[in-house]
N, CA, C and O atoms as a CHARMM CRD file, in Angstrom:
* protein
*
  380
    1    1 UNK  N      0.85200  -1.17200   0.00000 PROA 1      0.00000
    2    1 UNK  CA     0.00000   0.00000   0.00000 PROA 1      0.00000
    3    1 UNK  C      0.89200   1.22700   0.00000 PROA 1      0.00000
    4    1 UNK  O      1.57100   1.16000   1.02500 PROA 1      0.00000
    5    2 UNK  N      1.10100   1.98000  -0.47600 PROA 2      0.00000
    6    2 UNK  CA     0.88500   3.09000  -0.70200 PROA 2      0.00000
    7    2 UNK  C      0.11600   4.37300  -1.05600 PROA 2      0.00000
    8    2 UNK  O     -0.99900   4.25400  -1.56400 PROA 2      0.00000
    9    3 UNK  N      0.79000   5.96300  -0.75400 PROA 3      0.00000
   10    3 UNK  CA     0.01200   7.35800  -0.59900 PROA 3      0.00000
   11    3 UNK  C      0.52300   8.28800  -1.82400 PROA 3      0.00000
   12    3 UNK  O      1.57700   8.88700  -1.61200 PROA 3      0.00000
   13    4 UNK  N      0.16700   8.39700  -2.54000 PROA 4      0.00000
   14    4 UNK  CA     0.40600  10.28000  -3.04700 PROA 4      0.00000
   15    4 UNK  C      0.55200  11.26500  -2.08300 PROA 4      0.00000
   16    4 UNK  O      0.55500  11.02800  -0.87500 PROA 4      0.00000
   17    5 UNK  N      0.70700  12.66700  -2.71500 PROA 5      0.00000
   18    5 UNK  CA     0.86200  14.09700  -2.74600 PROA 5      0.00000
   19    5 UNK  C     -0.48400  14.54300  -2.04400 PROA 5      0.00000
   20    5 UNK  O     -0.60600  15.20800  -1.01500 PROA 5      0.00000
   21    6 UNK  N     -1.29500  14.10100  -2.72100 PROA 6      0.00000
   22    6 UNK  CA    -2.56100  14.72400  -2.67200 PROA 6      0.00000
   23    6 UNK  C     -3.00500  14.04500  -1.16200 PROA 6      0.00000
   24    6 UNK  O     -3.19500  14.91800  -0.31600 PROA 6      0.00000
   25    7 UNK  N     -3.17900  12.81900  -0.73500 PROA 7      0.00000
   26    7 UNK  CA    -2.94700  12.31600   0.47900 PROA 7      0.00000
   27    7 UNK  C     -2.26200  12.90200   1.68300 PROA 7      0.00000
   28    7 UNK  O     -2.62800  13.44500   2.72500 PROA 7      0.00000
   29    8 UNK  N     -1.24000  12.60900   1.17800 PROA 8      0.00000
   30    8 UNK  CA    -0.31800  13.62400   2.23400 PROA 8      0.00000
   31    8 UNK  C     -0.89000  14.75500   2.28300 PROA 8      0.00000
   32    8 UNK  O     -1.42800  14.81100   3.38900 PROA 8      0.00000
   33    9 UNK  N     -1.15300  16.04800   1.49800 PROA 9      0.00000
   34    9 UNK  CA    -1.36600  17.03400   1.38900 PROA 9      0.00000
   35    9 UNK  C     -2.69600  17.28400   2.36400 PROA 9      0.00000
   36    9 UNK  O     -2.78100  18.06200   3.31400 PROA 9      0.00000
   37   10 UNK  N     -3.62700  16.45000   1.87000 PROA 10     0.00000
   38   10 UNK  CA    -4.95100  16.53800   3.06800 PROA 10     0.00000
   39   10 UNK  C     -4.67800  16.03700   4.31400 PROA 10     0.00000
   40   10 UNK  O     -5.14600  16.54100   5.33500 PROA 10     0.00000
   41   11 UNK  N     -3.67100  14.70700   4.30400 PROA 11     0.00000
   42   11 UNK  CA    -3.43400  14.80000   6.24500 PROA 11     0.00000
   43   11 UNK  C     -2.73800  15.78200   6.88000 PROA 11     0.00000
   44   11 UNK  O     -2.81400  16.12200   8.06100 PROA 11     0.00000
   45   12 UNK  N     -1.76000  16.39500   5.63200 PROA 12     0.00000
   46   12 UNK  CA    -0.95400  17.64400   7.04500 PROA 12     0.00000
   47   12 UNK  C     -2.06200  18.53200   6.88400 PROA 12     0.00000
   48   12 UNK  O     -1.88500  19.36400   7.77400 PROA 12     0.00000
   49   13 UNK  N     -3.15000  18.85200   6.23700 PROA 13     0.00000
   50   13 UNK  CA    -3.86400  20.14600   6.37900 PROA 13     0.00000
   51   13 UNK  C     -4.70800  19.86800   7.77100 PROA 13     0.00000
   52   13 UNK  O     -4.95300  20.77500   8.56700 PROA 13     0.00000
   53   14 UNK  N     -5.10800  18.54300   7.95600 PROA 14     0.00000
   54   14 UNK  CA    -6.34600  18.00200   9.30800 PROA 14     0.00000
   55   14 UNK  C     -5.62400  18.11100  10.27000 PROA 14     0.00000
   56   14 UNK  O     -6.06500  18.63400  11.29400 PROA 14     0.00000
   57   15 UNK  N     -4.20600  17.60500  10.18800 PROA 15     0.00000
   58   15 UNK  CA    -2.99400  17.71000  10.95400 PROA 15     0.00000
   59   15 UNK  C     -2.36100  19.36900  11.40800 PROA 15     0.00000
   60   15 UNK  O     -1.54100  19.62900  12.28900 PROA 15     0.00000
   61   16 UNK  N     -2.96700  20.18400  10.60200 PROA 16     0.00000
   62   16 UNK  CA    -2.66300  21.39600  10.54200 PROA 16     0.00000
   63   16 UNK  C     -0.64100  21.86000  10.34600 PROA 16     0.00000
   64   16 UNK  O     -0.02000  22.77100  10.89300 PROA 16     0.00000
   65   17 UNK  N     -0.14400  20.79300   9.36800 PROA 17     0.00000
   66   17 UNK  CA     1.45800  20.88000   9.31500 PROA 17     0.00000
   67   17 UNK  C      1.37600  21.64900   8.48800 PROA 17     0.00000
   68   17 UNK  O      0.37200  22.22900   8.07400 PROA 17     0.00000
   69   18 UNK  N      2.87200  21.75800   8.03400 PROA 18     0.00000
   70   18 UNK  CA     3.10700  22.95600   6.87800 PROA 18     0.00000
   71   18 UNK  C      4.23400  22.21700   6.48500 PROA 18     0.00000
   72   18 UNK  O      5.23400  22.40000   7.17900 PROA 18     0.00000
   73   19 UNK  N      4.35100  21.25300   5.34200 PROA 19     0.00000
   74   19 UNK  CA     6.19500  21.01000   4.94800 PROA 19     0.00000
   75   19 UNK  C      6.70400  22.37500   3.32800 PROA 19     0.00000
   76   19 UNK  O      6.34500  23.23800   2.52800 PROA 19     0.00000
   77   20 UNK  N      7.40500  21.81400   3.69400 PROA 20     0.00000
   78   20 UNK  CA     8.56800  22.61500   2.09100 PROA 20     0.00000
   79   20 UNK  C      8.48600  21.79700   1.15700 PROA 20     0.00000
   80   20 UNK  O      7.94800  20.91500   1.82800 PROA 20     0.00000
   81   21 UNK  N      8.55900  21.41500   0.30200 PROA 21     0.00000
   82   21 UNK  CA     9.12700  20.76700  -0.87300 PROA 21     0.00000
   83   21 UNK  C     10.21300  19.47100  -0.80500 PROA 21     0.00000
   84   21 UNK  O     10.02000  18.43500  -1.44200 PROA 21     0.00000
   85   22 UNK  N     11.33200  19.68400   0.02900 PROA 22     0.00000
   86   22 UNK  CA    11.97900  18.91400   0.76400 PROA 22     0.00000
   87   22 UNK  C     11.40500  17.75300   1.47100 PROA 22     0.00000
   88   22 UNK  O     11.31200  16.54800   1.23700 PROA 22     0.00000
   89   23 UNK  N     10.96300  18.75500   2.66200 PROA 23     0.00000
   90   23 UNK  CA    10.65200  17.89800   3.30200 PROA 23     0.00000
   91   23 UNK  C      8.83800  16.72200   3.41100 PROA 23     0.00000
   92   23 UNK  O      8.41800  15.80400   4.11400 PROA 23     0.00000
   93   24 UNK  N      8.26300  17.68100   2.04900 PROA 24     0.00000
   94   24 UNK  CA     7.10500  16.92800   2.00500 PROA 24     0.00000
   95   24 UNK  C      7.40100  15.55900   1.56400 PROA 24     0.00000
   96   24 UNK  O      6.82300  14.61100   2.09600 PROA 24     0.00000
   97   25 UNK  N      8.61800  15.32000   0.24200 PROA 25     0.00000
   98   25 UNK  CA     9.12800  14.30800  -0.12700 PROA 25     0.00000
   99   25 UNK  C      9.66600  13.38900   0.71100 PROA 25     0.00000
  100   25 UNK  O      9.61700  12.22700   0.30800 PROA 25     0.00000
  101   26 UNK  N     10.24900  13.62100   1.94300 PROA 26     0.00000
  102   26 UNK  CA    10.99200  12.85100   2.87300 PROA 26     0.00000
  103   26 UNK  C      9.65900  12.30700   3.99600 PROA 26     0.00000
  104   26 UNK  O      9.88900  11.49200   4.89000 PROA 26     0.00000
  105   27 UNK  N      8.26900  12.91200   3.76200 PROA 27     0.00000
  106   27 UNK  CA     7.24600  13.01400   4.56500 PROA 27     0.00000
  107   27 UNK  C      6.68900  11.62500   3.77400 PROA 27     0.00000
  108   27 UNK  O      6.34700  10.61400   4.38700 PROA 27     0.00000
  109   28 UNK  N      6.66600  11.73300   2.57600 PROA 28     0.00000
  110   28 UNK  CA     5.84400  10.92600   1.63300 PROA 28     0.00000
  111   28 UNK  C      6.65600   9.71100   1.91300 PROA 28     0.00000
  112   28 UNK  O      6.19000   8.78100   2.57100 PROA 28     0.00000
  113   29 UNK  N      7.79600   9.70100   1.45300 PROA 29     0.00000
  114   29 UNK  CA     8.70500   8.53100   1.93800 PROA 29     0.00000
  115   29 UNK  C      8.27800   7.57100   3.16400 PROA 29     0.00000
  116   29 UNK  O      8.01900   6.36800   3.14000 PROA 29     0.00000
  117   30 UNK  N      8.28500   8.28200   4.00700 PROA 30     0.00000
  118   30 UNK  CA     8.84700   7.75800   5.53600 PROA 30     0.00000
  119   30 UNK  C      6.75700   6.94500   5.90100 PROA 30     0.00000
  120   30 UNK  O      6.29000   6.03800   6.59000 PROA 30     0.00000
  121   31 UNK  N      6.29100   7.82400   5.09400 PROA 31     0.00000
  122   31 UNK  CA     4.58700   7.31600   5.29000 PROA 31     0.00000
  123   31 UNK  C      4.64500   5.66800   4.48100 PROA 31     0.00000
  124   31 UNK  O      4.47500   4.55200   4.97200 PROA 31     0.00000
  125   32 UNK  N      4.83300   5.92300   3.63200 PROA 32     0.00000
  126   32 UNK  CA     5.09400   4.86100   2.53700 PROA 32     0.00000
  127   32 UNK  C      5.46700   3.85100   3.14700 PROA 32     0.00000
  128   32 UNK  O      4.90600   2.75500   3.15000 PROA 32     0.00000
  129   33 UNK  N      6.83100   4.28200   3.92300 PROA 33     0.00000
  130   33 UNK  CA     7.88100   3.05900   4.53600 PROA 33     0.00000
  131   33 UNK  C      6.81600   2.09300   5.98900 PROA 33     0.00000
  132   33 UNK  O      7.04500   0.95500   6.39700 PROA 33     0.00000
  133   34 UNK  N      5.76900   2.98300   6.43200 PROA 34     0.00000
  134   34 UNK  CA     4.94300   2.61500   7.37700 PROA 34     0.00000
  135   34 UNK  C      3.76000   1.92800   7.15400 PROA 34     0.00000
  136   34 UNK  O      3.14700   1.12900   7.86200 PROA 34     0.00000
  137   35 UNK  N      3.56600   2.33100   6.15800 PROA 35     0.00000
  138   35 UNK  CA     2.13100   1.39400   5.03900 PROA 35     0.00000
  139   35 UNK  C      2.82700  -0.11400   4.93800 PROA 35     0.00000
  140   35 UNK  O      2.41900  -1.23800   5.22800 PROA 35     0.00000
  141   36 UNK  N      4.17200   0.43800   4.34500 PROA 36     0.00000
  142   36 UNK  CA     4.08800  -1.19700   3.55600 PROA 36     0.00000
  143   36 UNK  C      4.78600  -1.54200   5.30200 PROA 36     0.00000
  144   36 UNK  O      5.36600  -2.57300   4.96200 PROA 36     0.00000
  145   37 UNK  N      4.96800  -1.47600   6.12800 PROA 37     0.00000
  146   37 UNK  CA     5.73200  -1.92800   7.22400 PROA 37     0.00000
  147   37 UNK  C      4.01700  -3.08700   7.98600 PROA 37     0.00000
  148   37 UNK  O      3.92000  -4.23500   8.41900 PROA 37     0.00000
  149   38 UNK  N      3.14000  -2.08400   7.79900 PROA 38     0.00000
  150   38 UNK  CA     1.96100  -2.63500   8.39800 PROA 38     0.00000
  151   38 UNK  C      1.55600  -3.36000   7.05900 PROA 38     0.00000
  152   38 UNK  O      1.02700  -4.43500   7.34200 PROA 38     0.00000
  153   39 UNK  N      1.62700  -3.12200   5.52400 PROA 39     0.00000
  154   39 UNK  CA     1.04500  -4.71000   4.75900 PROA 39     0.00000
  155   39 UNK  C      1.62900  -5.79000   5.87900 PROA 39     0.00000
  156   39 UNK  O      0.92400  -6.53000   6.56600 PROA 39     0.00000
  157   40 UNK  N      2.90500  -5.71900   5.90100 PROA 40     0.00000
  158   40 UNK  CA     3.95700  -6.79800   5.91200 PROA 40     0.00000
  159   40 UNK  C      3.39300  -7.57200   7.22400 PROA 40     0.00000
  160   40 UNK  O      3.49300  -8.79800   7.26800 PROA 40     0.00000
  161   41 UNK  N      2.67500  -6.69500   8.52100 PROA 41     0.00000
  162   41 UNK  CA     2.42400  -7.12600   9.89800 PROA 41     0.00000
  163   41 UNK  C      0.69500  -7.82900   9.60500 PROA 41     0.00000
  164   41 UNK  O      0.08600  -8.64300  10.29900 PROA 41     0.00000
  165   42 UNK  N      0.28500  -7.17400   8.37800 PROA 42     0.00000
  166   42 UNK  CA    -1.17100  -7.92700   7.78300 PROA 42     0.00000
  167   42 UNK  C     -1.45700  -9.45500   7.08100 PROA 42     0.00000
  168   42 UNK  O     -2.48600 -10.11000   6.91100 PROA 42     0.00000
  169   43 UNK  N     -0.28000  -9.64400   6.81700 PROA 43     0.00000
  170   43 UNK  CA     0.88300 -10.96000   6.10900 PROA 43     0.00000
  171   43 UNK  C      0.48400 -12.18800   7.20800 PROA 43     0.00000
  172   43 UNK  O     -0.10700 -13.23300   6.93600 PROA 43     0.00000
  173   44 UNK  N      0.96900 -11.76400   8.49200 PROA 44     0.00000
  174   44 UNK  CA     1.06900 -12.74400   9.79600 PROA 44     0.00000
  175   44 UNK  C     -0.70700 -13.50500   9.20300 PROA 44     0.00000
  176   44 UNK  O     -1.65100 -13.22700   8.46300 PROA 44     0.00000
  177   45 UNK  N     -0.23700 -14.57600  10.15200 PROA 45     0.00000
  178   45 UNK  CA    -0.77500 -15.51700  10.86600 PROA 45     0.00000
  179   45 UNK  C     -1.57100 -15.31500  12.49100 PROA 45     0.00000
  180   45 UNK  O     -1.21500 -15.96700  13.47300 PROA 45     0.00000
  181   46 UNK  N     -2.35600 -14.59500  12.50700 PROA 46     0.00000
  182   46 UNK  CA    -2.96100 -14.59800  14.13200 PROA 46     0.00000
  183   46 UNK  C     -4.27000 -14.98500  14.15800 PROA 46     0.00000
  184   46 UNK  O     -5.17800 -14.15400  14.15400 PROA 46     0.00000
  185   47 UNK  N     -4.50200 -16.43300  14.19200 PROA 47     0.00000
  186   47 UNK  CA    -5.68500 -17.41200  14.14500 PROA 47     0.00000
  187   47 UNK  C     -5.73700 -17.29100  15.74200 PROA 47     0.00000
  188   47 UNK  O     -6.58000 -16.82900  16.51100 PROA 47     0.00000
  189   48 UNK  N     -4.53200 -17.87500  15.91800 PROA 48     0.00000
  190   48 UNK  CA    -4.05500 -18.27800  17.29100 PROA 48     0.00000
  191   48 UNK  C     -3.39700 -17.80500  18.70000 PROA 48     0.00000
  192   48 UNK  O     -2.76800 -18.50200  19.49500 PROA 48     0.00000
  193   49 UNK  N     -3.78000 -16.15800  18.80100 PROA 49     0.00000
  194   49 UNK  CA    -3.24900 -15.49800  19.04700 PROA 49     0.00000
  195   49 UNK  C     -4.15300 -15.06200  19.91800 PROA 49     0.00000
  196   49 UNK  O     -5.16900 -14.83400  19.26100 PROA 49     0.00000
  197   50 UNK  N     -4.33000 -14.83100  21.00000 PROA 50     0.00000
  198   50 UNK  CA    -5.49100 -14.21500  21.79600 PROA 50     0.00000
  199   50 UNK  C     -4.81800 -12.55900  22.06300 PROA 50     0.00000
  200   50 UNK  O     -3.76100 -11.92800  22.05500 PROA 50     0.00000
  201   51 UNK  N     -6.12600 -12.44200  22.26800 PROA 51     0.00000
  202   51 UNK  CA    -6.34900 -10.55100  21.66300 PROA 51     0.00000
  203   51 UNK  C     -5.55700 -10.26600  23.63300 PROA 51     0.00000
  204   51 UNK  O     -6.12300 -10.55300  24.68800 PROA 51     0.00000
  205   52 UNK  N     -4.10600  -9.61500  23.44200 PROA 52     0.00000
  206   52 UNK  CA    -3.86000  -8.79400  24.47000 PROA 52     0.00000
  207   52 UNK  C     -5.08700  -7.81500  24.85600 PROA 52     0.00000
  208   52 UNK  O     -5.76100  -7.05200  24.16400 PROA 52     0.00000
  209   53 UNK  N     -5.11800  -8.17700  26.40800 PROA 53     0.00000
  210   53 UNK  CA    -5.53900  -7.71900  27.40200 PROA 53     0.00000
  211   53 UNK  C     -4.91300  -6.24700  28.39500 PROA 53     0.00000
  212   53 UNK  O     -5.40300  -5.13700  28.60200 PROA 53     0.00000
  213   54 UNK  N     -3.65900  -6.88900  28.82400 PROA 54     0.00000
  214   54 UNK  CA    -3.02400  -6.37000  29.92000 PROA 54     0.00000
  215   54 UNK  C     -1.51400  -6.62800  29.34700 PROA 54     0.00000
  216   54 UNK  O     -1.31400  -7.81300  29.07900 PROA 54     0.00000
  217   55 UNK  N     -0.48600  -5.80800  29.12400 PROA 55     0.00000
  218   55 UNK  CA     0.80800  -5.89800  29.09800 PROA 55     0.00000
  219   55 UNK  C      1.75300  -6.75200  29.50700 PROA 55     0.00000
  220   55 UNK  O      2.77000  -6.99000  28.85500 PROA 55     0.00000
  221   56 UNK  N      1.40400  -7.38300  30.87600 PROA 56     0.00000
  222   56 UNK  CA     1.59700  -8.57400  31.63500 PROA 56     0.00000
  223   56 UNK  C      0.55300  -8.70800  32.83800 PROA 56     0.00000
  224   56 UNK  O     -0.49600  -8.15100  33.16300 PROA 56     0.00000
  225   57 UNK  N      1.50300  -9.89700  33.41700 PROA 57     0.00000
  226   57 UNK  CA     0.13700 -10.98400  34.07500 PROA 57     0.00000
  227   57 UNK  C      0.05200 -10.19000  35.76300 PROA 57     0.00000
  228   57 UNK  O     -0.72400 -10.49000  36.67000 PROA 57     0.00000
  229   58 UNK  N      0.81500  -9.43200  35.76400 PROA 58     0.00000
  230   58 UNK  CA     1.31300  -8.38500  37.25100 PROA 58     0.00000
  231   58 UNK  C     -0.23800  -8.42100  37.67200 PROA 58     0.00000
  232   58 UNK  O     -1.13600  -8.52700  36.83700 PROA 58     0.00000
  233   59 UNK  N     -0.48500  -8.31000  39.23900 PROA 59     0.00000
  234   59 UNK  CA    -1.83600  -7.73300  39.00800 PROA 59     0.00000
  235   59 UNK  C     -1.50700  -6.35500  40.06900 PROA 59     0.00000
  236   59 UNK  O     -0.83300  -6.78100  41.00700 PROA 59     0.00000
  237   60 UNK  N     -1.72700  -5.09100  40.19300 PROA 60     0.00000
  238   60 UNK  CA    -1.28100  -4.56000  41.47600 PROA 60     0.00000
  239   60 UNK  C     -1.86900  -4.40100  42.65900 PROA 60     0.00000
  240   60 UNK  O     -3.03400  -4.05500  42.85700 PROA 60     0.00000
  241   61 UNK  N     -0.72500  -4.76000  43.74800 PROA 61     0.00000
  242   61 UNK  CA    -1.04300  -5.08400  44.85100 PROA 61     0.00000
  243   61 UNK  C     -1.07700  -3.41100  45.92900 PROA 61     0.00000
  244   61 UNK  O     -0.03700  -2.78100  46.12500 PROA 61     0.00000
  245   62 UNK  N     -2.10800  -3.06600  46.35600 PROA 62     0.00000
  246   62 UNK  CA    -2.42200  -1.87500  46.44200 PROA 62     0.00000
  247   62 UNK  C     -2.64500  -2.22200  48.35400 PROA 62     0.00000
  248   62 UNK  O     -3.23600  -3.20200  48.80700 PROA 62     0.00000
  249   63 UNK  N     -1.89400  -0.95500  49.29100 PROA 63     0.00000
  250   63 UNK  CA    -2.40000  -1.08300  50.67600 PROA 63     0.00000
  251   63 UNK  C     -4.34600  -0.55900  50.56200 PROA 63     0.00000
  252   63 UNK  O     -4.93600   0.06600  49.68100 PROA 63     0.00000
  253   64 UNK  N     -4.79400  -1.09800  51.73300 PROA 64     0.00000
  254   64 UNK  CA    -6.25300  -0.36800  51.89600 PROA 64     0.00000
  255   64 UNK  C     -5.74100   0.80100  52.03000 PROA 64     0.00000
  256   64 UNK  O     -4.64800   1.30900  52.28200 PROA 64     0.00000
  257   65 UNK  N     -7.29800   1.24900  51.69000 PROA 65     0.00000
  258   65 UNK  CA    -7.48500   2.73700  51.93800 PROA 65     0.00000
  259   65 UNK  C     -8.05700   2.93400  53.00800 PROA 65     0.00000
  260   65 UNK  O     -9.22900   2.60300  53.19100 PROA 65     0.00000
  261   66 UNK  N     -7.07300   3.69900  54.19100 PROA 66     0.00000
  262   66 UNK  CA    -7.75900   3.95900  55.52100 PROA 66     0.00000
  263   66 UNK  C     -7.44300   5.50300  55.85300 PROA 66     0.00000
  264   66 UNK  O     -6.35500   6.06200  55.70800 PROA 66     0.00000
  265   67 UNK  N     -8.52900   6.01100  56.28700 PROA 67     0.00000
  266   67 UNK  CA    -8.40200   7.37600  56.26100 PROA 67     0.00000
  267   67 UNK  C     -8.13600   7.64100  58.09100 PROA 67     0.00000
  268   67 UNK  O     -8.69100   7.31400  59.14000 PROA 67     0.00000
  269   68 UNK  N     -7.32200   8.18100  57.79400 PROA 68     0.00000
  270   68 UNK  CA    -6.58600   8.61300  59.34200 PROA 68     0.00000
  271   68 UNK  C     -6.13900  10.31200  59.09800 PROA 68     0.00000
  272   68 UNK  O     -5.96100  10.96300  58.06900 PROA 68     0.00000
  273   69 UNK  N     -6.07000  10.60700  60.31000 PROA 69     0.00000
  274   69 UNK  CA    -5.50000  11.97000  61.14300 PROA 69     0.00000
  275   69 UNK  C     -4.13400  11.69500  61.09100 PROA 69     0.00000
  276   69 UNK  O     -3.79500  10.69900  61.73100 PROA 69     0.00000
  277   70 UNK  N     -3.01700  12.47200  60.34500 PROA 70     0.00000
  278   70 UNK  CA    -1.73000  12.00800  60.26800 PROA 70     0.00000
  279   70 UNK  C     -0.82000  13.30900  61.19800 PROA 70     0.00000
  280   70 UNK  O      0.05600  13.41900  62.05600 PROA 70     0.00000
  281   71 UNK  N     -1.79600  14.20100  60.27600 PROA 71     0.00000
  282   71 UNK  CA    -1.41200  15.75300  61.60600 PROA 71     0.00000
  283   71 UNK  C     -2.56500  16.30900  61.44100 PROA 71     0.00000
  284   71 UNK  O     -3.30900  16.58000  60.49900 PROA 71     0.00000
  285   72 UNK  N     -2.54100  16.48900  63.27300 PROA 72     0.00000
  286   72 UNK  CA    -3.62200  17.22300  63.73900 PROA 72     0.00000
  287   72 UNK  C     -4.06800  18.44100  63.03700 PROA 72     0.00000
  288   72 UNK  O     -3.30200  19.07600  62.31300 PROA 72     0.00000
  289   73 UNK  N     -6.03300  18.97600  63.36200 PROA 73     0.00000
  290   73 UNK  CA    -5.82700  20.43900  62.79700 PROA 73     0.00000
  291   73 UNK  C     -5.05500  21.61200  63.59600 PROA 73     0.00000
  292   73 UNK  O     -4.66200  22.66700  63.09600 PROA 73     0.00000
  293   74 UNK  N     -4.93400  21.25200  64.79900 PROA 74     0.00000
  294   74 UNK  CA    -4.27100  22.57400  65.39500 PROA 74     0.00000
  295   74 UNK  C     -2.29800  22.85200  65.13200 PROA 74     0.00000
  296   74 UNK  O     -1.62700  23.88400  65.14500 PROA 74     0.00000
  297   75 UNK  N     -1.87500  21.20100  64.88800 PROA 75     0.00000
  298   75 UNK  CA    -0.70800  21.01300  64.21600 PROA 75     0.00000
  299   75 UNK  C     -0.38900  21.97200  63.01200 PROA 75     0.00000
  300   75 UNK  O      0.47400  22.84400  63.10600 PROA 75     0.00000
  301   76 UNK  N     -1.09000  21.77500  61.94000 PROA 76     0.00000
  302   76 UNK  CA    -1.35700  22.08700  60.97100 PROA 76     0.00000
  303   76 UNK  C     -1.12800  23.41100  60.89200 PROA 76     0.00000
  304   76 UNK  O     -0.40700  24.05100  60.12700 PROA 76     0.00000
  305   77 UNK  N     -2.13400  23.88600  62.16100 PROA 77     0.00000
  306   77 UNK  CA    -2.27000  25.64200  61.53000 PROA 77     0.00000
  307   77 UNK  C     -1.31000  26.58000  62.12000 PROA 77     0.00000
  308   77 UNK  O     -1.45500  27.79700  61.99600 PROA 77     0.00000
  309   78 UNK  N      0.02800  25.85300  62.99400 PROA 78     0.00000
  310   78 UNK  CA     0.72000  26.28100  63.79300 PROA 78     0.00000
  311   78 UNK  C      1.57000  27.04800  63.04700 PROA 78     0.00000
  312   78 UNK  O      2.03300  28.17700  63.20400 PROA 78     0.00000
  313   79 UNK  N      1.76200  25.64400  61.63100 PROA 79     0.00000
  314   79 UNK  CA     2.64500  26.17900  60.74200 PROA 79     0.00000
  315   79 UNK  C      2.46000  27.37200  59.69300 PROA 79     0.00000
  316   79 UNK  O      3.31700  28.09600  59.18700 PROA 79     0.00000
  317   80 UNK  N      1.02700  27.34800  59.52100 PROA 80     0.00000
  318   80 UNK  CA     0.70100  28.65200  58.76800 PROA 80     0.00000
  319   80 UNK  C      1.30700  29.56800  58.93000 PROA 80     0.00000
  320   80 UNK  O      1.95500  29.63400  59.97500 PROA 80     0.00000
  321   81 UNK  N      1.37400  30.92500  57.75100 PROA 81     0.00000
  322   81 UNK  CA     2.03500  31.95000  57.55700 PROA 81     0.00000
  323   81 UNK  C      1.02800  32.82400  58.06700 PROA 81     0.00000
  324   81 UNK  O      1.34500  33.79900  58.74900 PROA 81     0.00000
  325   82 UNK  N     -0.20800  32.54400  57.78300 PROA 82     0.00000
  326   82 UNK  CA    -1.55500  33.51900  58.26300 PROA 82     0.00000
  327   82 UNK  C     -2.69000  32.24000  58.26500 PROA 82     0.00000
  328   82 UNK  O     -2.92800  31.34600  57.45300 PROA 82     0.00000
  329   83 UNK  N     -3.30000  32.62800  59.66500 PROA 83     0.00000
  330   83 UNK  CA    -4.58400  32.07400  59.68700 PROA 83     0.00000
  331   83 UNK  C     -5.21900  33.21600  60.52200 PROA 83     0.00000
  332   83 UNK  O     -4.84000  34.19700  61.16100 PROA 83     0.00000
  333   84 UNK  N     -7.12300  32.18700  59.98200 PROA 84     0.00000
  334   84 UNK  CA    -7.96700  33.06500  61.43800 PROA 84     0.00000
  335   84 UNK  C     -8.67200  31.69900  61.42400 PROA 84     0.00000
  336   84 UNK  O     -9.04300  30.90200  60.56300 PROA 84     0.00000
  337   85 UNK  N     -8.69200  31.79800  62.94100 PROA 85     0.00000
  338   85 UNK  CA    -9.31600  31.07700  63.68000 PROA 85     0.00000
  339   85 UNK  C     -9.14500  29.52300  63.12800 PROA 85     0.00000
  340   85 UNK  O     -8.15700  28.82300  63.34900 PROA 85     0.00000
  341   86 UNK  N     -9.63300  29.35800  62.81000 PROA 86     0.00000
  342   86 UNK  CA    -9.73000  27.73600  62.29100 PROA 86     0.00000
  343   86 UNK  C     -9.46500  26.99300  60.87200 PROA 86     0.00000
  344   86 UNK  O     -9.70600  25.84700  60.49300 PROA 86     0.00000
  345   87 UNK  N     -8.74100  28.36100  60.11000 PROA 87     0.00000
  346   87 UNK  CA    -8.32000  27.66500  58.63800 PROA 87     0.00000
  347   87 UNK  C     -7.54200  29.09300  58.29000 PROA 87     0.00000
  348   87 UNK  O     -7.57100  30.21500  58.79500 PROA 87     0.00000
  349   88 UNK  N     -6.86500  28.51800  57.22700 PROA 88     0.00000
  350   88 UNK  CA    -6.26100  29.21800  56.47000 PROA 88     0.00000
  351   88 UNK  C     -5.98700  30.37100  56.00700 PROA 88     0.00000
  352   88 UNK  O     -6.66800  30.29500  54.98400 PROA 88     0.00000
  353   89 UNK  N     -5.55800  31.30100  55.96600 PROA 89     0.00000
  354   89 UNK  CA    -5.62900  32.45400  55.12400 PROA 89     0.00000
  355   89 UNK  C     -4.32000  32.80600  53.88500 PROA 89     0.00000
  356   89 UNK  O     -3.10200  32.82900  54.06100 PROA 89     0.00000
  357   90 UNK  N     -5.26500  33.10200  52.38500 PROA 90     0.00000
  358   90 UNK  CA    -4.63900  33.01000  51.43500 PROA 90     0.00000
  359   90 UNK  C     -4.55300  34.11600  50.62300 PROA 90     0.00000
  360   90 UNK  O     -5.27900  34.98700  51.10200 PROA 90     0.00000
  361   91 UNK  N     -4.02300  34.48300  49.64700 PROA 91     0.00000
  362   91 UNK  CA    -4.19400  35.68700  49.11200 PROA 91     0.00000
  363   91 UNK  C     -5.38500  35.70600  48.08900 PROA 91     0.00000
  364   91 UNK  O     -5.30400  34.78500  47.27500 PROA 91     0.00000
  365   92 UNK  N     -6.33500  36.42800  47.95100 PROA 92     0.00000
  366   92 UNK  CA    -7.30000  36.68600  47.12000 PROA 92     0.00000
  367   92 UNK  C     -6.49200  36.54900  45.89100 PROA 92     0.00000
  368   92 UNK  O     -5.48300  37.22000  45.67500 PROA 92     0.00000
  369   93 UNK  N     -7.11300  35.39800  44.86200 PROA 93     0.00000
  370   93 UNK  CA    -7.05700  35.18700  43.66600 PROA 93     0.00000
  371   93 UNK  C     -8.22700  35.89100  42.31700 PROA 93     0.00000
  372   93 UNK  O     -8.02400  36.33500  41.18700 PROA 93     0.00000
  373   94 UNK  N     -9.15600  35.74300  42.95200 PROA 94     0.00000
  374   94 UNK  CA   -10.16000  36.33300  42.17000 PROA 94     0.00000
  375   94 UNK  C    -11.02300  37.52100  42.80700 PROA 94     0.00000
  376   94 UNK  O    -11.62200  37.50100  43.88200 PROA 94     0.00000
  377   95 UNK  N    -10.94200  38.50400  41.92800 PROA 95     0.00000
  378   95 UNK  CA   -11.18100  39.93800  42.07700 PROA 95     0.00000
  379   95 UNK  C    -13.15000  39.77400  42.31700 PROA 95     0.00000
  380   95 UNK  O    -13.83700  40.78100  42.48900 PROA 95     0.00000
């Protein structure tokens, strides 16, 4: 399988590219070289082949999720630069 000019020409426009002259030729090429790369992978034999799933058979092993107090709130606000009273104070972001 192979592409033309005119091919190319409509995927870099959807693509929104821009080549030169140069490099549209080296564009056309290298497409070409990927067509026939995938005939060649269309060639195979996969009767027998079960359709990947998962990359490997790993499964991940994850701790529970337990929700705990790691530092206190009064810990917390000791370190603040500015608070009032019971939370935070930040600089106004929106006017």
């Amino acid at each position: 399988m192979s592409t033309d000019l005119a091919t190319l020409r409509g995927l870099a426009h959807l693509a929104r590219l821009e080549f030169d002259d140069t490099k549209e030729q080296q564009m056309l090429g290298d497409l070409n070289k990927i067509l026939d790369w995938v005939d060649q992978l269309r060639q195979l034999d996969t009767t027998d082949v079960e359709p990947l799933v998962h990359l490997s058979q790993e499964i991940n092993v994850l701790r529970p999720d337990e929700a705990r107090n790691s530092v206190s709130h009064q810990a917390g606000l000791s370190n603040a630069p500015r608070k009032d009273s019971d939370y935070f104070r930040v600089p106004k972001v929106l006017d």
